[in-house]
C-alpha positions as CSV (number, residue, x, y, z in Angstrom):
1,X,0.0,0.0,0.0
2,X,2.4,2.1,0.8
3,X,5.2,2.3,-1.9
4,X,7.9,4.2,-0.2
5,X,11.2,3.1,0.7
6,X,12.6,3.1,4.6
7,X,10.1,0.4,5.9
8,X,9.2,1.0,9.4
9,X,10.9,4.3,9.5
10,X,8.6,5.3,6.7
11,X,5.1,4.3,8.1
12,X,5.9,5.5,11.4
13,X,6.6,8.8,9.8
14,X,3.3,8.6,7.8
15,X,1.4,7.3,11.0
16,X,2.8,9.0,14.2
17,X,4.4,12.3,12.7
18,X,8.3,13.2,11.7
19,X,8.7,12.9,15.5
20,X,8.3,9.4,16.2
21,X,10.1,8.7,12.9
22,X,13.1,10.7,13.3
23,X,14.3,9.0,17.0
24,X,13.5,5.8,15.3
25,X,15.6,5.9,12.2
26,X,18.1,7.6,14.6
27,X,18.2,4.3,17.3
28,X,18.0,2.1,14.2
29,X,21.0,4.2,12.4
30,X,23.1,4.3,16.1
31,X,22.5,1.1,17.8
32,X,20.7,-1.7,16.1
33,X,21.9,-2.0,12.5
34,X,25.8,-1.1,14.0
35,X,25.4,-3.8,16.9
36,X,23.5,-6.4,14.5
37,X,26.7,-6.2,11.6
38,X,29.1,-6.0,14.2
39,X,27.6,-9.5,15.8
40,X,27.4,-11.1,12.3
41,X,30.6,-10.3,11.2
42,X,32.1,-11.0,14.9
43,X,30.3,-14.8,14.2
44,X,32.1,-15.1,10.9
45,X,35.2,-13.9,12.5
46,X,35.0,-16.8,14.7
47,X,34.2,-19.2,12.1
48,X,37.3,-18.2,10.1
49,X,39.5,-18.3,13.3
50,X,38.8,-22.1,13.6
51,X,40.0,-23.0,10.3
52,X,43.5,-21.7,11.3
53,X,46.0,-22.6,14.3
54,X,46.5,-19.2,16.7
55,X,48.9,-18.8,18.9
56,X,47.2,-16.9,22.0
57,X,44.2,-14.8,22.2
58,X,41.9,-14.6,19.0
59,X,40.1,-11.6,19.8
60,X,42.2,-8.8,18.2
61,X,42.6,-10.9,15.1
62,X,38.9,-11.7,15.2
63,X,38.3,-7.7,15.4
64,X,40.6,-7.0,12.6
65,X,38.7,-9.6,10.5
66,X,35.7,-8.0,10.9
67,X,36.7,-4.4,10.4
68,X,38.2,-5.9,6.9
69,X,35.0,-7.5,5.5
70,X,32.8,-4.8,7.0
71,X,34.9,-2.3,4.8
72,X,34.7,-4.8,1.8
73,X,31.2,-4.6,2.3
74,X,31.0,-1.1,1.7
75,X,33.0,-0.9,-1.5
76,X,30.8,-4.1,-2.8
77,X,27.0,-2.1,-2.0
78,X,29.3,1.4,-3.3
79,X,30.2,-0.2,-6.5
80,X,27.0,-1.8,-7.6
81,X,23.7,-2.4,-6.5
82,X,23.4,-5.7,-9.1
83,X,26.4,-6.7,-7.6
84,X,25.6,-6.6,-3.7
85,X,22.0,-8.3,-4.9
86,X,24.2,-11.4,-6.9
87,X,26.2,-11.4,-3.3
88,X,22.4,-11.7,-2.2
89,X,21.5,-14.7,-4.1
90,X,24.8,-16.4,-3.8
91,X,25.0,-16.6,0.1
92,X,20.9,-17.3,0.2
93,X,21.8,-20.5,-2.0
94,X,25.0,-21.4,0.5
95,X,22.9,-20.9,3.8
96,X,20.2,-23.2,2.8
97,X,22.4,-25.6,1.6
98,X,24.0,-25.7,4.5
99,X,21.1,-26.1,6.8
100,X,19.8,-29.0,4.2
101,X,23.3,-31.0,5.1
102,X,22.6,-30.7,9.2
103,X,18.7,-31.4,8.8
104,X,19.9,-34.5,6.8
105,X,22.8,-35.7,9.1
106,X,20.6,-35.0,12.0
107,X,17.8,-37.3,10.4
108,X,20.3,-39.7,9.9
109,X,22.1,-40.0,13.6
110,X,18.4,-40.1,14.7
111,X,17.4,-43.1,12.0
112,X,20.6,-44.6,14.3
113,X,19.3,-44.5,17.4
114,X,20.8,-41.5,18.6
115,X,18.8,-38.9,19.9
116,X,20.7,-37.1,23.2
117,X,18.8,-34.6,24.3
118,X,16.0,-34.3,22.0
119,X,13.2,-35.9,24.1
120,X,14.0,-33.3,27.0
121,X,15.5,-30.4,25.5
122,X,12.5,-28.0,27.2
123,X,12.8,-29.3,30.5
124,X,13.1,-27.1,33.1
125,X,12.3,-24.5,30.9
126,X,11.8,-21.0,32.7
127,X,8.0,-19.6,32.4
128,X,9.3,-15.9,33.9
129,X,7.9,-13.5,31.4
130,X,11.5,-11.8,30.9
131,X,12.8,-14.8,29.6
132,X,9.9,-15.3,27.4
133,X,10.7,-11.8,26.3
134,X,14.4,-12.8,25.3
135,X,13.3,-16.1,23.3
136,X,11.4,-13.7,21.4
137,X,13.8,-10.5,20.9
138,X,15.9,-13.6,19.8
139,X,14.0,-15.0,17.6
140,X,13.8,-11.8,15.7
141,X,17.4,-12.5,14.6
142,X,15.8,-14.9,12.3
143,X,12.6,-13.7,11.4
144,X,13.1,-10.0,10.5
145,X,14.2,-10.2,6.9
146,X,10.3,-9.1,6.3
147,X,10.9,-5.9,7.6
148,X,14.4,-5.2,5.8
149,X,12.3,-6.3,2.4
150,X,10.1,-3.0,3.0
151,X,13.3,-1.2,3.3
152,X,14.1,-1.6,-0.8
153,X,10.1,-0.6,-1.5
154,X,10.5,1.8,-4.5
155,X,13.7,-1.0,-6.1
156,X,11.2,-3.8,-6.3
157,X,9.2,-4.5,-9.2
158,X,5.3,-4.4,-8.3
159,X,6.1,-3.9,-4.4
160,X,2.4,-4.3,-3.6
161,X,2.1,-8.0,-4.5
162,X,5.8,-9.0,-4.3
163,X,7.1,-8.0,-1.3
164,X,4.1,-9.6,0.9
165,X,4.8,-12.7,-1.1
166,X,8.6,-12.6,-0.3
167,X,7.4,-11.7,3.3
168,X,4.9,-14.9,3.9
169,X,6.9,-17.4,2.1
170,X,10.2,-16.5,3.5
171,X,9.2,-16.7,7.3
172,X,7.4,-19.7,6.7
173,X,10.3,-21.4,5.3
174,X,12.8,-19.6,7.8
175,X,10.4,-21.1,10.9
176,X,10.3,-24.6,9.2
177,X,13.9,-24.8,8.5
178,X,15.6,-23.2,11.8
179,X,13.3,-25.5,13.5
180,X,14.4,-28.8,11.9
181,X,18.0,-27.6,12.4
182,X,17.9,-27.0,16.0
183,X,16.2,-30.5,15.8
184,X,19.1,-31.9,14.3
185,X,21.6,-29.7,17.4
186,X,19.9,-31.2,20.2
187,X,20.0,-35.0,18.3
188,X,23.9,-34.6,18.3
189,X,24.3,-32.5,21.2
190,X,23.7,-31.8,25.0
191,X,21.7,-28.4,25.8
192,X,25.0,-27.1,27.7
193,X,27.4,-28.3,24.6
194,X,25.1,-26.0,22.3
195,X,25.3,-23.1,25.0
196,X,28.7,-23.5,25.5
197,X,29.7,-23.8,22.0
198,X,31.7,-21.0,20.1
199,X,30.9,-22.5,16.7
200,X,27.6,-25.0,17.5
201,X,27.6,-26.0,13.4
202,X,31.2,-26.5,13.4
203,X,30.7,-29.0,16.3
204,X,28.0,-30.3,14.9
205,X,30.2,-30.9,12.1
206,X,32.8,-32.6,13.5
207,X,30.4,-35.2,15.2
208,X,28.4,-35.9,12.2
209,X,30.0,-35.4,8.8
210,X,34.0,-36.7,9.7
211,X,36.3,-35.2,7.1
212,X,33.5,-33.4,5.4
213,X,32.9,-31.6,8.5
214,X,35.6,-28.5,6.6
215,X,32.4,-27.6,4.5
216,X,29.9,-26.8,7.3
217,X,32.2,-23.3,8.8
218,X,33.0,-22.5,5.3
219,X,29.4,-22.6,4.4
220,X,28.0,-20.9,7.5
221,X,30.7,-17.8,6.9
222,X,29.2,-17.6,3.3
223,X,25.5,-17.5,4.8
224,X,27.1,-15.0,7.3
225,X,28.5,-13.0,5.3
226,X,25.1,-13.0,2.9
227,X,22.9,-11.5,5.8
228,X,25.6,-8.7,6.6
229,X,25.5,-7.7,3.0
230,X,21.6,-8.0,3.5
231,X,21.4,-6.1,6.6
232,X,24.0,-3.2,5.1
233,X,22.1,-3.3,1.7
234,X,18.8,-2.2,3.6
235,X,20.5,-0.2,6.2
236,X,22.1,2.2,3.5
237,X,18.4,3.1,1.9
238,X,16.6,3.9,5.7
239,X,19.5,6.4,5.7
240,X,19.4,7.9,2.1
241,X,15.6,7.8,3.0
242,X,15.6,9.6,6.4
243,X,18.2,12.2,5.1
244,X,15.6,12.6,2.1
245,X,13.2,14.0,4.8
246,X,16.1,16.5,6.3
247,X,15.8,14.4,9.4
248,X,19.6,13.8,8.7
249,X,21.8,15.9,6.7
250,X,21.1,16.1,3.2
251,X,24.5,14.8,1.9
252,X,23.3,11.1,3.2
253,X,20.5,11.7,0.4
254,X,23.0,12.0,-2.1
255,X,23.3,9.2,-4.6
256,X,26.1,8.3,-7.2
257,X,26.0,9.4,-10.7
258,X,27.0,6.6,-12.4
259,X,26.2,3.7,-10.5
260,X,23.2,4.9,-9.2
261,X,23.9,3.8,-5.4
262,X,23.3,5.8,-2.0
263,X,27.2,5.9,-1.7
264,X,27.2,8.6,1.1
265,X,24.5,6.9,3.0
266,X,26.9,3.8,2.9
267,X,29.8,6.2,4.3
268,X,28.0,6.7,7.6
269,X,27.7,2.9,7.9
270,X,31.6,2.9,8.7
């Protein structure tokens, strides 16, 4: 219905008033899309660290790792939006892929006999509403890509059928996978082994597949590094959007002449 870039940010604008908009977009700009790309790339950071022998602490090389791809990141959305949207479909194909091999190795450990903690993975299970509350905030992790769709409104074809489509389908089949993968953890591995865990897939991994345990970090960086490019692709346009509305300065509005891409937007990102 409504056909306007910056999701969220947009209908509360439209909705509540330029107010409620603004300190939005400005929490989403400061806090949540910084802390969520900093977490993802942290993850892949991790990943990539356990493919190597370190001598030592991990941490600075972990941080200097994710400065790197977050930078490459940048120049990738900076150079070409048809590029940053192949990254898109590239790492979308990887991730599912990989969640396909652990739903199928799970499966087959189970077909064996083996099941660990499956049949009492909710036991003792807190009922406090704050918990509640944080099984929910963290399921949103894996569930908002809906929202980031509306971000890209006025760059999709026929927005008013195709992005509830996208929307629908894609939750559905993020709630049916996820679920059959945590399925397949808890088959494998104690509760306190997935907690504990710095890489749960990798472990996973090294339980289930043997030798061909390499491809499951490799393929969870990829997936990884997909969603940062998704949540940086989206990021960029609530931005150029807000700064459109001289809630932010007007250079974030300013987009580049040849590749057509919200290239200052992108620079407030680093």
């Amino acid at each position: 219905m409504i056909g306007k870039s910056g999701g969220a940010y947009t209908y509360l604008r439209m909705g509540l008033g330029n107010q409620v908009a603004f300190f939005h977009a400005l929490f989403t700009v400061c806090v949540r899309a910084p802390a969520t790309l900093v977490v993802m790339l942290l993850t892949f950071s991790k990943y990539l660290v356990t493919l190597f022998p370190t001598c030592g602490t991990s941490v600075y090389l972990e941080k200097l790792i994710t400065a790197t791809v977050l930078v490459t990141l940048v120049l990738i959305n900076g150079y070409s939006t048809r590029q940053a949207t192949n990254v898109t479909v590239l790492t979308t194909v990887c991730k599912v892929a990989t969640l396909l091999i652990i739903i199928v190795g799970g499966v087959v450990v189970m077909c064996q006999g083996t099941t660990s903690e499956l049949g009492t993975a909710f036991s003792g299970t807190s009922t406090d509403p704050s918990s509640l509350a944080m099984a929910l905030y963290s399921a949103l992790w894996a569930t908002r890509g809906g929202e980031d769709l509306n971000m890209v409104a006025e760059e999709v074809k026929n927005p008013a059928r195709n992005i509830p489509l996208a929307a629908i389908l894609g939750i559905l089949v993020v709630i049916v996978v996820y679920t059959l993968t945590n399925v397949s953890y808890l088959a494998v591995m104690t509760k306190d082994e997935m907690l504990n865990a710095e890489a749960v897939a990798v472990v996973f991994g090294n339980r289930v597949l043997g030798t061909a345990a390499i491809v499951i970090p490799l393929a969870v960086m990829v997936a990884i590094l997909g969603s940062a490019n998704n949540k940086m692709f989206c990021g960029n346009r609530l931005i150029y959007t807000a700064a459109r509305d001289k809630n932010f300065p007007e250079f974030f509005s300013y987009i580049q002449i040849d590749q057509l891409t919200p290239l200052t937007a992108m620079m407030l990102t680093l």
